[in-house]
GULUMMI-767911 format. One record per residue: x, y, z of N, C-alpha, C in turn. Coordinates in steps of 0.05 Angstrom, whole numbers. Example, Ala and Ser with C-alpha at 12.3 -4.5 7.8 and 13.67 -1.06 7.14 Angstrom:
2
<<264 -114 156> <246 -90 156> <264 -66 156>>
<<257 -45 142> <273 -21 143> <258 1 157>>
END
This chain:
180
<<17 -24 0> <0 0 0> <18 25 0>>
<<17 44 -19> <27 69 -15> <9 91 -7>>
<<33 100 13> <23 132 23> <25 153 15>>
<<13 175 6> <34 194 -7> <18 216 12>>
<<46 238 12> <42 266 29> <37 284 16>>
<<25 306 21> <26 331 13> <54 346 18>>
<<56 370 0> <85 375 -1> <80 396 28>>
<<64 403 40> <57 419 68> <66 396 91>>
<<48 375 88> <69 349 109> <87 345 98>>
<<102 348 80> <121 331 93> <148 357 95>>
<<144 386 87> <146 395 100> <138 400 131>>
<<122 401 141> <124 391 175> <145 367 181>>
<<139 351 173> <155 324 178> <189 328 186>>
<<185 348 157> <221 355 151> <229 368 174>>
<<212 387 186> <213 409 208> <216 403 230>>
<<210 376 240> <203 362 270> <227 349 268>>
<<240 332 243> <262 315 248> <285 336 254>>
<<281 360 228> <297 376 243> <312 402 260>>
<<287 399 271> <288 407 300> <292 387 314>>
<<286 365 324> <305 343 338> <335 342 328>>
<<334 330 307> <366 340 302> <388 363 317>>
<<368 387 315> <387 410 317> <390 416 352>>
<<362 402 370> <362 396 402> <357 426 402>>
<<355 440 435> <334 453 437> <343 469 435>>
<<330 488 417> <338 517 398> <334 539 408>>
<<316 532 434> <309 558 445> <296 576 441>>
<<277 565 403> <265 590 395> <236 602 408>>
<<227 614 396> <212 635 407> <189 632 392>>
<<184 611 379> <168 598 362> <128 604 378>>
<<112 613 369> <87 609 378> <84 575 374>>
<<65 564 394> <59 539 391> <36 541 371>>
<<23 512 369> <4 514 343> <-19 534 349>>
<<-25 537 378> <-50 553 387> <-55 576 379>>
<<-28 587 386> <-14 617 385> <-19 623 352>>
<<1 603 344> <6 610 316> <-19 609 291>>
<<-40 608 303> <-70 601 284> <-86 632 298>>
<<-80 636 312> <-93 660 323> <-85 687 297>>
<<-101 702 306> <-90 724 280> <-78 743 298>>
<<-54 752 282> <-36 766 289> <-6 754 314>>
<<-6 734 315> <18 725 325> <41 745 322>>
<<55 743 344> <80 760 324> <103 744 349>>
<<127 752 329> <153 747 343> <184 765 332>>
<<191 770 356> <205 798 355> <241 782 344>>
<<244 791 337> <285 790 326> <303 813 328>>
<<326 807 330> <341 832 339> <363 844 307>>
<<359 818 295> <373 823 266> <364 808 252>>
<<366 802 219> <355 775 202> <374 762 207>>
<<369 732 215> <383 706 211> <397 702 189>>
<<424 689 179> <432 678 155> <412 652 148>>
<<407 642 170> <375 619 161> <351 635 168>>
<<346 645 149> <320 667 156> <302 655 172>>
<<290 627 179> <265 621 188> <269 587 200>>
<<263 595 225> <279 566 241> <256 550 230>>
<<265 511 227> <247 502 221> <223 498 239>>
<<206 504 259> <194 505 274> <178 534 265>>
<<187 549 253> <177 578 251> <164 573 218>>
<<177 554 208> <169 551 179> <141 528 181>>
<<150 504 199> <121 495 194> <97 498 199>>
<<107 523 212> <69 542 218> <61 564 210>>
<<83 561 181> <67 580 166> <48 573 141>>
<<41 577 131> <15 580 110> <32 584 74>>
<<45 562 70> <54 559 49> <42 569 22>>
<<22 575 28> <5 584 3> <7 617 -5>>
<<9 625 22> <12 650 22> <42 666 17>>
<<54 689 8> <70 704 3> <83 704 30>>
<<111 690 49> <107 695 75> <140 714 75>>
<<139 737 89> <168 751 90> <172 738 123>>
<<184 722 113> <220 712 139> <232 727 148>>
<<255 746 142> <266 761 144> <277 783 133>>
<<279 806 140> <288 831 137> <313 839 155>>
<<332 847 122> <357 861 122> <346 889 121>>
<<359 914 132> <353 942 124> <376 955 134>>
<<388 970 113> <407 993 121> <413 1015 103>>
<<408 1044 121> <416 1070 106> <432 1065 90>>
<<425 1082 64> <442 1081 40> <441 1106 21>>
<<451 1123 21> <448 1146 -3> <422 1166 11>>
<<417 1166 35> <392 1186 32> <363 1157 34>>
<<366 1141 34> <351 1126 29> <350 1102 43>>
<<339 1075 36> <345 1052 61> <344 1019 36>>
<<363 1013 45> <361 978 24> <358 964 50>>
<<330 949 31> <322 929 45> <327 902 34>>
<<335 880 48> <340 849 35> <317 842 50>>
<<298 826 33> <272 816 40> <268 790 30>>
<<261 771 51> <268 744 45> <238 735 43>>
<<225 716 25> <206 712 28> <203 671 24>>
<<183 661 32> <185 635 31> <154 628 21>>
<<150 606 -2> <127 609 -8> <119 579 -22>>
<<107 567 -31> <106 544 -44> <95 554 -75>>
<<112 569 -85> <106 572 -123> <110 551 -139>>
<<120 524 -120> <116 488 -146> <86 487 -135>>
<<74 490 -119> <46 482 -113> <21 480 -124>>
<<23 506 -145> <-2 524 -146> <6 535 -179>>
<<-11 551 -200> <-5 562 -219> <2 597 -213>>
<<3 605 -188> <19 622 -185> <34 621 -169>>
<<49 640 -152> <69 657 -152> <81 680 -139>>
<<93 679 -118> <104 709 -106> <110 722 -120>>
<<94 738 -127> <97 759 -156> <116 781 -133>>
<<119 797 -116> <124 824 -107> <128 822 -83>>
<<140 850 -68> <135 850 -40> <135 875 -36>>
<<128 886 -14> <133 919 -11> <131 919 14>>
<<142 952 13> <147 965 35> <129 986 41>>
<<113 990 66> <89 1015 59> <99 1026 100>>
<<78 1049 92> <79 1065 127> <55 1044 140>>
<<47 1043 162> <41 1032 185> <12 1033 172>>
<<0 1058 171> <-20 1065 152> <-28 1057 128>>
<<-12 1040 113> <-13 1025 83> <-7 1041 74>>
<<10 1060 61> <20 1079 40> <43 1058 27>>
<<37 1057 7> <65 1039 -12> <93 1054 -8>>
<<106 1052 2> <144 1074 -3> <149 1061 -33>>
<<154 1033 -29> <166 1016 -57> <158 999 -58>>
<<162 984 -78> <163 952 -81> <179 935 -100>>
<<185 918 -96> <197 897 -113> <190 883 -122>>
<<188 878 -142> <167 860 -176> <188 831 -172>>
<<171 810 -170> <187 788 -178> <182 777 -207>>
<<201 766 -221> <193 757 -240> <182 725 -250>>
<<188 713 -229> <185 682 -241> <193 669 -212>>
<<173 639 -219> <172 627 -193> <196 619 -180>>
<<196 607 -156> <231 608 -143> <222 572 -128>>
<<205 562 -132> <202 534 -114> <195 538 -93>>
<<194 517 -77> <187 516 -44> <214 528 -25>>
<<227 543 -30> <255 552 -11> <241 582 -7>>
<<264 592 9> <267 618 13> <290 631 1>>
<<274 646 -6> <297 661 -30> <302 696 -31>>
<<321 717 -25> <324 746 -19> <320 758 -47>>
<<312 777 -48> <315 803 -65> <308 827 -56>>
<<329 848 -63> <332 871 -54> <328 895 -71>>
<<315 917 -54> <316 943 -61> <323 961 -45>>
<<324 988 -64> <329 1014 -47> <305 1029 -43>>
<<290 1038 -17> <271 1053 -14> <268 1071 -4>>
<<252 1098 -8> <261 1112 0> <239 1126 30>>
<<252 1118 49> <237 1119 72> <220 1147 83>>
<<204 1166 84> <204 1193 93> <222 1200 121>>
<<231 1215 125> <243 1229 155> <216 1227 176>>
<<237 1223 191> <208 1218 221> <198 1186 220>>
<<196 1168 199> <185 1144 199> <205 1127 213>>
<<202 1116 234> <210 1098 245> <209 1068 232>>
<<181 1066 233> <173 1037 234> <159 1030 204>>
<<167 1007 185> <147 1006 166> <145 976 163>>
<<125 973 148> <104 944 144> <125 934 115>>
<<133 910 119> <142 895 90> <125 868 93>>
<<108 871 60> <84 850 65> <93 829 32>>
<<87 809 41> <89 793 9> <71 791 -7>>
<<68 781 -31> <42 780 -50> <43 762 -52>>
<<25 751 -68> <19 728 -95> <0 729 -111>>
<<0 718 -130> <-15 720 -161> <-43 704 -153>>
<<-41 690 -138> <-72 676 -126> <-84 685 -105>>
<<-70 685 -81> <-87 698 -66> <-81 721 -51>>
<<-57 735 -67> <-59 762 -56> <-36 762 -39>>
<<-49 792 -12> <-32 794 6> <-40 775 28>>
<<-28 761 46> <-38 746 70> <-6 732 74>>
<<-11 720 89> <20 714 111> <31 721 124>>
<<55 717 130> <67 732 153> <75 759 142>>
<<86 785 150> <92 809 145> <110 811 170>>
<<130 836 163> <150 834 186> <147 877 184>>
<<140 882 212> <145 906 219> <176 909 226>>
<<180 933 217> <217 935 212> <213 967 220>>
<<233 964 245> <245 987 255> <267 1000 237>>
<<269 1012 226> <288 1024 200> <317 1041 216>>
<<312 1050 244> <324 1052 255> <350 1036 267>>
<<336 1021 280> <350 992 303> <351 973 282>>
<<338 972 258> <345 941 243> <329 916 254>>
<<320 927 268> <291 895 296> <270 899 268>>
<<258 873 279> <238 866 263> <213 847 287>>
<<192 857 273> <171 837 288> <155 824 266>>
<<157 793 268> <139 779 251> <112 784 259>>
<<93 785 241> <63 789 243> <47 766 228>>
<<31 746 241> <19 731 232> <-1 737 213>>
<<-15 747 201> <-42 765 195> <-51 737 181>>
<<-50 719 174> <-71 691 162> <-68 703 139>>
<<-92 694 112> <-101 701 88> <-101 726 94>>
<<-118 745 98> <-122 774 94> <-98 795 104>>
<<-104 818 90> <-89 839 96> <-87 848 123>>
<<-74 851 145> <-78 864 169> <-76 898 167>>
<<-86 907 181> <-77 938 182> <-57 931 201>>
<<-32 953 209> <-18 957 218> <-16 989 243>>
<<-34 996 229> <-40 1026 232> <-46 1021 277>>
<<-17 1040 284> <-18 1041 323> <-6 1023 331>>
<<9 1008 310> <23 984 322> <49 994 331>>
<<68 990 341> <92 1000 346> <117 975 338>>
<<149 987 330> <164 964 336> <178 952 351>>
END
């Protein structure tokens, strides 16, 4: 008799072996309770070179556009951001088309156009944006060609370089009074 998985199990699967493997990580991971609630968040002090521990990846929502981590540093008058996003584009007929950067409020600053699918990994691309004076804090949200914006989003202190993951599920969250 054969079994076959979905590519979501056995991602989990992959995530539990390794996290045992790697013994206790210490992370800061919401449990499953936490992590189904809307708006979860979890705070970082820089982006990871492994943007998204495996425990942090199997509770996310593969379907959706999800930003992992955020790089940001002044540059010319302006701010480059490295924006990591993780998504399942073998899954589905679309695609992390984009990601952007907006004020707390939804105002777009920039965005970055993707061109073509990248697989089930996480994969960076970067721009230069140009932040207003006075803005502390801004929203970097992912897309896709199917269902939009929904996933994780990471509020980014443009200042300090911290970031807070934001669960928001399928739909758009406002951000608007949130702080970083």
């Amino acid at each position: 008799m054969s079994v076959r998985h979905s590519r979501r199990r056995l991602l989990s699967l992959a995530a539990v072996v390794a996290t045992g493997l790697a013994g206790c990580s210490g992370s800061d991971a919401p449990d499953s309770e936490a992590a189904s609630a809307t708006a979860t968040e979890t705070t970082t002090d820089a982006p990871d070179s492994e943007a998204a521990s495996a425990t942090e990846v199997a509770d996310l929502d593969l379907r959706e556009a999800n930003v992992v981590a955020v790089g940001v540093e002044p540059r010319d008058g302006a701010h480059h951001f490295d924006v990591t996003l993780l998504h399942d584009d073998d899954g589905e007929d679309g695609y992390a088309n984009w990601w952007q950067v907006e004020t707390l409020a939804g105002e777009r600053l920039g965005r970055r156009d993707l061109a073509h699918a990248h697989g089930t990994r996480e994969f960076t691309r970067s721009t230069t944006v140009s932040v207003p004076d006075g803005t502390t804090c801004v929203v970097v949200r992912g897309h896709d060609q199917t269902h939009g914006y929904g996933g994780q989003a990471m509020l980014v202190n443009v200042e300090a370089g911290t970031t807070t993951a934001v669960r928001q599920g399928p739909d758009r969250q406002s951000m608007a009074g949130r702080e970083c």
